[in-house]
N, C-alpha and C positions, 0 to 999 in steps of 0.2 A: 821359348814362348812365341806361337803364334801372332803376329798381329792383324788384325783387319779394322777398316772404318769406313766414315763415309765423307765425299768429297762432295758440297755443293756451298750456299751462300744464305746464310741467315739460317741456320738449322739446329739453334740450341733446342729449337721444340723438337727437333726430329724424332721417328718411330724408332728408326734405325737402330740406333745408339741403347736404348734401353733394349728394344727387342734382342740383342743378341746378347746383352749383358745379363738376363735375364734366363736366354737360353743355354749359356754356357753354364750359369747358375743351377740350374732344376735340372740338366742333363749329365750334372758333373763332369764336363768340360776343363780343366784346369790347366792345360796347355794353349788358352787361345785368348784374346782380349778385344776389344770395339772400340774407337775412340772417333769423337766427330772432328773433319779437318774442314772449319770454316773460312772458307776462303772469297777475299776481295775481290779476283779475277782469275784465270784460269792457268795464267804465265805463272801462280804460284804453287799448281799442282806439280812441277817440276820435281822439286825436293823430295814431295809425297811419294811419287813414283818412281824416286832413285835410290827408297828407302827398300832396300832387299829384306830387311823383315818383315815388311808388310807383305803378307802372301795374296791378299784381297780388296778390294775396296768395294763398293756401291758408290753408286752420283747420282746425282740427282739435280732440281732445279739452279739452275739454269745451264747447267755442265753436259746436261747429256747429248749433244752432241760435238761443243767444243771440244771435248776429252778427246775424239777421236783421231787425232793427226797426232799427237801423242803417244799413241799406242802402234807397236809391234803387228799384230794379227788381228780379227774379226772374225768370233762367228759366224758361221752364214746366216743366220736369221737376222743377228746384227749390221750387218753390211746391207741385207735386204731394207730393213728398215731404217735404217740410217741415223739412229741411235743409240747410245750405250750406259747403261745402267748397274753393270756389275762387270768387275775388272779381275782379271786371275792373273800372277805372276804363275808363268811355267818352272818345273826344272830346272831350263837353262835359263834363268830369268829374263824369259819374252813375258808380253803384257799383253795379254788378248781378253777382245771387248765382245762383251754378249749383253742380250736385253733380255731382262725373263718380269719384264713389265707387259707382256703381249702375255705370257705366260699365266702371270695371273690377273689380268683383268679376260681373258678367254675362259680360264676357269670359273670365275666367280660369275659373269656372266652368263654362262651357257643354259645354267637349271632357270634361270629366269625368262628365256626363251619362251614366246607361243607363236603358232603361223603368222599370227599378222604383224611378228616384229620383222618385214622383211628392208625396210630403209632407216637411216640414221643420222643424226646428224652430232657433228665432233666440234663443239665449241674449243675455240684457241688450235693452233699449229705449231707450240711449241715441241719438245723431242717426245715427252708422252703423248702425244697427239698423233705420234707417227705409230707408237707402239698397236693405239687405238685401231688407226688406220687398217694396219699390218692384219689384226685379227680379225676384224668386220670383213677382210679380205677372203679371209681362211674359210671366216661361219658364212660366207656371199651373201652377206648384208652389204647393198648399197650404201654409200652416206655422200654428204655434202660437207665440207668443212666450212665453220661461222668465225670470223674476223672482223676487226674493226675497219678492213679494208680488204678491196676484192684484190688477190690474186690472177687468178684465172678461172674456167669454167665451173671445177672443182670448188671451187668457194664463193660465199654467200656471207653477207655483210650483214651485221645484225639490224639494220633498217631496210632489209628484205625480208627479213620476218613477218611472218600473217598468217591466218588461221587455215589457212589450205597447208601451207608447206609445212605446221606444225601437226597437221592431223594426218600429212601425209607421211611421217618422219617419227613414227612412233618409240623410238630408240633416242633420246638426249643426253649425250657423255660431257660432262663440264671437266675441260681441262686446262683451265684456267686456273689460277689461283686466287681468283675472286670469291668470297667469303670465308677466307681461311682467317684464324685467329690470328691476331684479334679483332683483324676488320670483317667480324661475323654478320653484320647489317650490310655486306654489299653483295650481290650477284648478278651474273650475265643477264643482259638485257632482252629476255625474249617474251613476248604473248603467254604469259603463265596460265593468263585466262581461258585460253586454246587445252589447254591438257585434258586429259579423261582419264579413266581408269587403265586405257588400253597402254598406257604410254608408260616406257622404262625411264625413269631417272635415274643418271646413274653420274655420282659426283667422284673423281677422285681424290678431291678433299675427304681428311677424315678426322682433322680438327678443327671446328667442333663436329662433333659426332653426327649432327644433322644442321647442315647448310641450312641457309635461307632459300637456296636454290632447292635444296630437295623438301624443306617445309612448304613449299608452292605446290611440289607435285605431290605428295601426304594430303595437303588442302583439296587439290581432286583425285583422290584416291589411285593418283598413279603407283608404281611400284617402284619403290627409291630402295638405294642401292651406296652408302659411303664407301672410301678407296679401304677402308682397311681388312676387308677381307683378301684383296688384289695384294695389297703392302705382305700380307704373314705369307698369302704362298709364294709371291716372288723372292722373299727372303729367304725361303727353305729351299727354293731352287737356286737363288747364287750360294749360299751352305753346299747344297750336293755338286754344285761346279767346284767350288774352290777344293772337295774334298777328292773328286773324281778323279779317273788315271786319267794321264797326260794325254792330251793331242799327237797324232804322230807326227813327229819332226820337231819341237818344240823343248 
């Protein structure tokens, strides 16, 4: 028996865990299993990762970058963006970390595209934030990233917000986990009243199914966008990684 799961903190709600129990289900899968390892801190994915029947994991919040001192190898996309979201034990059991969160938040994204989405801005800087980053690079979408404090040029504090820099930023990615259940009445603090039709919302909350933050942009008929589109195809590309032939050397 295969095993795979998912390694992050507070995640009895997670997608994860059903999606693949689910897909092993309906695809008659009978050699493979999912289970969620919730964890305290990250000093106790040790065990997780020393478990040689685990052939795979996913991570998730707050893990996707801690994981990586941990691990053996990195993808190159992974290493470029400086996070990890799905984990393959090799052959020789090395552990190498890839992100295929750029993967599908680029997919689900892209049909939503028109000329004037050419700027954006990435509420939160946590490790999906880089994934974000990573793709708006690819599609040469500009953005700014929003925090509750400024870093550097690159970021913008959410009381710099105002109605030029929201009509100027017509792409809004929340990558926060502000409005996720069950605190579905909170969202990041921007000008909702700034929005138009022309502007993307795009939450990668996907429970519940429409944020507070994306019922603001609905309220002016912007074009909202939940993570769970993002979540089924990044789960079928860590599926074809964990399934794939090996890395050479590995």
């Amino acid at each position: 028996m295969r095993k795979f799961g998912l390694i992050g903190k507070n995640i009895s709600y997670s997608f994860s865990q059903n999606y693949f129990t689910n897909k092993f289900t309906s695809e008659e899968i009978i050699d493979a299993s999912y289970q969620n390892f919730d964890l305290s801190n990250i000093e106790a994915a040790t065990d997780i990762l020393e478990n040689t029947e685990i052939k795979g994991l996913n991570v998730t919040i707050p893990y996707k970058e801690a994981i990586i001192p941990y691990l053996d190898k990195l993808d190159k996309k992974a290493k470029k963006i400086g996070a990890v979201n799905t984990i393959k034990r090799s052959k020789k059991g090395k552990l190498v970390g890839y992100n295929t969160d750029y993967y599908g938040f680029k997919k689900s994204l892209k049909p939503l595209l028109k000329p004037n989405h050419k700027n954006a801005l990435i509420l939160g800087t946590g490790g999906a934030s880089k994934a974000v980053a990573f793709t708006l690079d690819e599609l040469d979408i500009a953005y700014k990233f929003v925090s509750r404090t400024s870093k550097n040029l690159d970021h913008l504090t959410y009381s710099d917000l105002n109605e030029s820099i929201i009509n100027n930023h017509q792409i809004i990615i929340n990558c926060t986990p502000l409005g996720t259940f069950p605190n579905i009445t909170e969202a990041p603090n921007i000008p909702y009243e700034s929005l138009t039709e022309f502007h993307i919302l795009y939450d990668l909350i996907y429970n519940p199914e429409e944020t507070t933050f994306l019922k603001h942009g609905r309220d002016k008929n912007a074009t909202t966008i939940n993570g769970l589109p993002m979540l089924k195809l990044q789960a079928e590309k860590a599926w074809r990684i964990w399934n794939k032939n090996e890395l050479r050397g590995l």
